[in-house]
C-alpha positions as CSV (number, residue, x, y, z in Angstrom):
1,X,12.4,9.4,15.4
2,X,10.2,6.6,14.8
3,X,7.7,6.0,17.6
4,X,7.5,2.6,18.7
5,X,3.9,1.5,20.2
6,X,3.0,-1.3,21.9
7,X,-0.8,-2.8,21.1
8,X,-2.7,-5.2,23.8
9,X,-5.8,-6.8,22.1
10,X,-4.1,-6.1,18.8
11,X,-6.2,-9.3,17.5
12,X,-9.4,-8.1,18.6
13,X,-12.0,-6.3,15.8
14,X,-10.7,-3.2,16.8
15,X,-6.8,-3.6,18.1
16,X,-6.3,-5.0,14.3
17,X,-8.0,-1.8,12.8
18,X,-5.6,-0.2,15.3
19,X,-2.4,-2.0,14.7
20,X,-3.8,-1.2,10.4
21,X,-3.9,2.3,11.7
22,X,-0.7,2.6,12.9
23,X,1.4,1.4,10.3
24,X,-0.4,3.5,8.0
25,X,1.8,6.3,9.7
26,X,5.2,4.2,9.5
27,X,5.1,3.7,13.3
28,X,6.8,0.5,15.0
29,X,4.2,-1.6,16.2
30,X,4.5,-4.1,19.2
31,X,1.9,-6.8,19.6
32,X,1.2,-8.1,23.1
33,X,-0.2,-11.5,23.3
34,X,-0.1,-14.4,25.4
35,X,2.1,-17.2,26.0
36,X,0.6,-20.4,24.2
37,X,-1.6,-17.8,22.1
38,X,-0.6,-18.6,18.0
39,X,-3.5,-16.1,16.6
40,X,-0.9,-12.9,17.0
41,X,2.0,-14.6,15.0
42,X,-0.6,-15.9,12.4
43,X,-1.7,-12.6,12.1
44,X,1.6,-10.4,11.8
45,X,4.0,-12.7,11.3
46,X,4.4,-12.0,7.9
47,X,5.1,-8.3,8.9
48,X,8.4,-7.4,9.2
49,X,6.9,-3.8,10.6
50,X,5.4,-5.9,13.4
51,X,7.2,-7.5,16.7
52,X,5.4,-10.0,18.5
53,X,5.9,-10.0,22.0
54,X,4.9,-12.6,24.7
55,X,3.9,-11.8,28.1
56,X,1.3,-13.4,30.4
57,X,-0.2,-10.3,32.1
58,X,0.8,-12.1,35.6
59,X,4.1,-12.1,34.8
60,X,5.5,-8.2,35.8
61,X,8.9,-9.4,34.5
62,X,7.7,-10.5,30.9
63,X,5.5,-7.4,30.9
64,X,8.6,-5.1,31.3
65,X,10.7,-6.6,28.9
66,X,7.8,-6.8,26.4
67,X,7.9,-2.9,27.4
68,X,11.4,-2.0,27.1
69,X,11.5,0.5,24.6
70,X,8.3,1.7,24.3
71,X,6.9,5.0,24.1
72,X,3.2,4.6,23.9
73,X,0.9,1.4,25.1
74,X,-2.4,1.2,23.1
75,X,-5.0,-1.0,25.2
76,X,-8.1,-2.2,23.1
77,X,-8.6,-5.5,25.4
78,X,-11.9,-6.8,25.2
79,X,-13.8,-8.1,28.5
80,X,-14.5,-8.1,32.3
81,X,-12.8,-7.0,35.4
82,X,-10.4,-9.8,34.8
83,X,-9.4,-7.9,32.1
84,X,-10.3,-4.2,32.1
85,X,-8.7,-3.9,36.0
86,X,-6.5,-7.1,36.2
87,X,-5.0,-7.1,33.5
88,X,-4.6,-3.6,32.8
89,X,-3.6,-2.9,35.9
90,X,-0.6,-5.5,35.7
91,X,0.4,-3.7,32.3
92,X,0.1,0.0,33.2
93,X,1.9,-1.1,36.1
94,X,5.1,-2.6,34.2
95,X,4.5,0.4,31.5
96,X,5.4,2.7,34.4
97,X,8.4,0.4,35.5
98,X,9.9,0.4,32.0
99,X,9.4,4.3,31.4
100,X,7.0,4.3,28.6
101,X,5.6,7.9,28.6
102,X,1.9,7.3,27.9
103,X,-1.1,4.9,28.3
104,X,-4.2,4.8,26.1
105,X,-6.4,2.5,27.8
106,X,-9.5,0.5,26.6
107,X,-12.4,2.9,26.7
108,X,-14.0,3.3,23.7
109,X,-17.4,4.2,24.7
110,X,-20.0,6.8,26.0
111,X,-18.8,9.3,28.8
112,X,-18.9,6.8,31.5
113,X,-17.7,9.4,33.8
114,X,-21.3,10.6,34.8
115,X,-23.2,7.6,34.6
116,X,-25.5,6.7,37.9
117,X,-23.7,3.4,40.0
118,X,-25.2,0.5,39.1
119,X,-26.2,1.4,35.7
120,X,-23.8,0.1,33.6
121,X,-21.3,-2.5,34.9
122,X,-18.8,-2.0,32.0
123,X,-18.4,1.6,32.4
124,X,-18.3,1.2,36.3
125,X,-14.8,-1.0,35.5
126,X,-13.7,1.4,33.2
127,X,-13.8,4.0,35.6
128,X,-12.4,2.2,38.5
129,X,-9.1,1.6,36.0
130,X,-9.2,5.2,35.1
131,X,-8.8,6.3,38.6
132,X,-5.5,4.2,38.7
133,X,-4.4,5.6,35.6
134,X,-4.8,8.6,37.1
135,X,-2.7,7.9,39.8
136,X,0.1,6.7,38.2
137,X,3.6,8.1,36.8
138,X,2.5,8.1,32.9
139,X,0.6,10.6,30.9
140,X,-3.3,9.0,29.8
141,X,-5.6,9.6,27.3
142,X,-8.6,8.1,27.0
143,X,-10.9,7.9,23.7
144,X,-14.6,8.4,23.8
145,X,-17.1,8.2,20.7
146,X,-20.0,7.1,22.1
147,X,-21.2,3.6,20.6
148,X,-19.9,1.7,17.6
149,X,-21.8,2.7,14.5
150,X,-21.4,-0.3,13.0
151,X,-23.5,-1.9,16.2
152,X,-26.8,-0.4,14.2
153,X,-26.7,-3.4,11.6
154,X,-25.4,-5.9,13.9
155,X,-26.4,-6.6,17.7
156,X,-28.1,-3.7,18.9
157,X,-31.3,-4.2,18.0
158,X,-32.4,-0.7,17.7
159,X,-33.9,-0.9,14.3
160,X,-35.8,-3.8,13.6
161,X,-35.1,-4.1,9.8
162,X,-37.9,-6.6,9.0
163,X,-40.6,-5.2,11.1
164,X,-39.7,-1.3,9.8
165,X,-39.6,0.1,13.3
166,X,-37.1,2.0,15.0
167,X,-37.0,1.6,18.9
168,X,-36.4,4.0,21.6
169,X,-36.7,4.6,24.9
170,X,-38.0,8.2,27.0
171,X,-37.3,10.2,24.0
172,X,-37.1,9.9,20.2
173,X,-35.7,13.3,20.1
174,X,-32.1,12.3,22.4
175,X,-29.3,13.0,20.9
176,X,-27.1,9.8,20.3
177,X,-23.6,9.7,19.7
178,X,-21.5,7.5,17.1
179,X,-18.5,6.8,15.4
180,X,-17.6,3.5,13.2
181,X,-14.6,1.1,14.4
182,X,-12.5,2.3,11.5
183,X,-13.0,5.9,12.5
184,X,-12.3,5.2,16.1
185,X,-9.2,3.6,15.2
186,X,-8.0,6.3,13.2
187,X,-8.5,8.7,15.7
188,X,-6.8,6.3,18.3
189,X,-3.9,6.2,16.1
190,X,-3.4,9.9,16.0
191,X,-3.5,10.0,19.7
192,X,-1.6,7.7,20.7
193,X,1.3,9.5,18.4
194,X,0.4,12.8,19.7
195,X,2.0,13.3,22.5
196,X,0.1,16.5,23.5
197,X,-2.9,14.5,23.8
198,X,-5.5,15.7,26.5
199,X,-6.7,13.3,29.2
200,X,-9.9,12.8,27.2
201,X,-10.5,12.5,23.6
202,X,-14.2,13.0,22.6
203,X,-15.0,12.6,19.1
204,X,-18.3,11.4,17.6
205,X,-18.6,10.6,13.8
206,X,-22.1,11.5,14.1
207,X,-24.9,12.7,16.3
208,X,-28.9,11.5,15.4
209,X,-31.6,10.9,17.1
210,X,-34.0,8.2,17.0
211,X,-36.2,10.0,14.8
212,X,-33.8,10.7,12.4
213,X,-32.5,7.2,12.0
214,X,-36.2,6.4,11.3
215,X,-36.4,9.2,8.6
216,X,-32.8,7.8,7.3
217,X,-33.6,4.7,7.0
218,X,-37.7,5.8,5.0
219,X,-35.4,7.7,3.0
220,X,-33.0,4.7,2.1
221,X,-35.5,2.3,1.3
222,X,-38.5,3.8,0.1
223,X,-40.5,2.3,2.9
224,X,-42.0,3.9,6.0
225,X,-40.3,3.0,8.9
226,X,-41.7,4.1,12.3
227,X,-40.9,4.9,16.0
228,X,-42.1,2.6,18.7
229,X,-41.6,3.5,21.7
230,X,-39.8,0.7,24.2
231,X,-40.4,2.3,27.1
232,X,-38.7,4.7,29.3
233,X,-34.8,4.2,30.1
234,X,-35.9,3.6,34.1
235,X,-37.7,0.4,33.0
236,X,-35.2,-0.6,30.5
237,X,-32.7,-0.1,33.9
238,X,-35.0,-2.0,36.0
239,X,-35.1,-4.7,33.1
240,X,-31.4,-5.1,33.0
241,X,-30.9,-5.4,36.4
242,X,-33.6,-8.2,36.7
243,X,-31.4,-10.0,33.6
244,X,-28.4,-9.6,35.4
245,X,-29.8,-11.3,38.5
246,X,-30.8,-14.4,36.7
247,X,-28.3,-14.4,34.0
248,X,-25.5,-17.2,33.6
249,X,-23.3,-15.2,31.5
250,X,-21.8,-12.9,34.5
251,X,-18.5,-13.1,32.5
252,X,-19.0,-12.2,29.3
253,X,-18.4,-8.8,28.2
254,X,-21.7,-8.1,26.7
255,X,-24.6,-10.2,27.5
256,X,-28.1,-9.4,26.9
257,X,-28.7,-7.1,30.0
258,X,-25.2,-5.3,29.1
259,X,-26.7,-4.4,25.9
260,X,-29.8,-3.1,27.6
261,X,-27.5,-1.4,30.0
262,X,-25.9,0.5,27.5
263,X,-29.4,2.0,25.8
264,X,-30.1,3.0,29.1
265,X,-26.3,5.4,29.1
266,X,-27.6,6.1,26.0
267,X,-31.2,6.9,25.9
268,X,-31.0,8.6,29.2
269,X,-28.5,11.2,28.3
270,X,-25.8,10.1,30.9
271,X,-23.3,8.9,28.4
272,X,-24.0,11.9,25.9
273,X,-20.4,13.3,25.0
274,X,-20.1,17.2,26.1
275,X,-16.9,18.0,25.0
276,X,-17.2,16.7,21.4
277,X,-13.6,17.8,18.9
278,X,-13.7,16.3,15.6
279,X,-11.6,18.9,14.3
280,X,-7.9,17.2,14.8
281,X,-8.7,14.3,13.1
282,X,-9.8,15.8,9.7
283,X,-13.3,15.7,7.6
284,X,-13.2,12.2,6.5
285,X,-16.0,10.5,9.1
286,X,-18.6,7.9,8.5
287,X,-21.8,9.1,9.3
288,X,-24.9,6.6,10.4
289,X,-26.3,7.3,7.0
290,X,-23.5,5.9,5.2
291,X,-23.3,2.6,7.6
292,X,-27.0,2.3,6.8
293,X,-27.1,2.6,3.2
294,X,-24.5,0.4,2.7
295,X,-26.2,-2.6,4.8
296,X,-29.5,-2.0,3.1
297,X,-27.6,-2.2,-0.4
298,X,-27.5,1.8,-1.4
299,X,-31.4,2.0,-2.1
300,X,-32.5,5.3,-3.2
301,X,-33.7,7.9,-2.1
């Protein structure tokens, strides 16, 4: 039988590559969005292998019809406690009213289970819903691959293209974990049709250190790039915490000191994955050299 799954965030970055994952395995796909929302039915309207479902997540009695018939929820919301607790909470609660059997929630990230309080505010949310998860009459699993891959290029400013540097903090020798989006939603895909599924996923696409990015990326381009060292991740902690005093942007998901706080999970060895299982999910991962050589424009060797 067909398993039908229902997608919240499905018009984020990664709940499309999700909802593209899924019906790459002929699964029926539900997409959550909200009322007076028209990016969902712009999106998949045109699929006749997607339903589009309305449901402000204040609304228990939307939620559970929007839920009637599901087996599976996949969660890839993107944002605050309004979201990652509020909202979640309201739709795990109305998944385990309408009998759907399992919950992936949105995780996607280091192993926020061990990090220090006070850290890292988005893994301190994460874990607050994962202790209601927990709790509940449903079957979770969570997925953790460290950080995006793709973040490298884009806005972690880790390697400073133009200046040929590559920064890190304590240690150019820690071990770092990441996995693309693409990869991350095909192994979210598998899960969330597995119904086996552990509690915790861990899957990295690859594992490099600092150093090695810096030797990568001499390699790719021909031109030395070098280590500099930022400091250690206690000062990068202390630095956060000072920018999230005086910082404006206490709602957005990922403001300047966020970022900082999630070098420090990093960098500090907190967040390192320990249980890391590639093996169900096949051979076919992107590792950090690939992402790199194709934003540099394949340079040689």
């Amino acid at each position: 039988m067909t398993t039908t799954v229902l997608v919240a965030g499905a018009t984020g970055d990664l709940g499309g590559r999700i909802v593209r994952e899924l019906l790459a395995r002929d699964t029926s796909v539900r997409v959550l969005t909200r009322p007076g929302s028209t990016t969902a039915a712009e999106r998949f309207g045109g699929d006749d292998r997607v339903e589009v479902v309305t449901a402000a997540y204040t609304d228990g009695t939307a939620l559970r019809a929007a839920l009637t018939g599901v087996e599976v929820v996949v969660s890839a919301v993107s944002g605050t406690r309004s979201v990652i607790v509020d909202a979640q909470r309201a739709l795990l609660a109305a998944a385990v009213d309408a009998g759907v059997e399992r919950f992936v929630p949105s995780d996607y990230s280091a192993d926020y289970r061990r990090t220090t309080p006070g850290t890292n505010r988005n893994f301190e949310l994460r874990r607050e819903f994962a202790a209601d998860l927990d709790a509940a009459r449903i079957r979770g699993t969570s997925v953790l691959n460290g950080a995006f891959t793709d973040m490298l290029t884009g806005q972690a400013p880790m390697i400073l293209f133009d200046r040929q540097r590559v920064l890190f903090w304590s240690s150019a020798d820690q071990v770092l974990d990441f996995t693309t989006k693409d990869d991350t939603a095909r192994v979210t895909a598998e899960v969330a049709l597995d119904p086996s599924a552990p509690r915790v996923v861990e899957v990295a696409g690859d594992r490099v250190t600092a150093r090695e990015i810096a030797d990568t990326m001499s390699r790719l381009t021909g031109t030395v790039f070098r280590l500099q060292w930022a400091g250690t991740a206690g000062t990068l902690s202390a630095m956060a915490r000072v920018g999230r005093r005086v910082s404006r942007d206490t709602g957005e998901p990922f403001p300047a000191w966020q970022g900082m706080q999630y070098f420090v999970t990093m960098f500090s060895g907190e967040g390192a994955l320990r249980h890391v299982d590639n093996a169900p999910f096949g051979d076919a991962w992107t590792s950090v050299r690939d992402v790199l050589a194709e934003h540099v424009g394949s340079a040689p060797e």
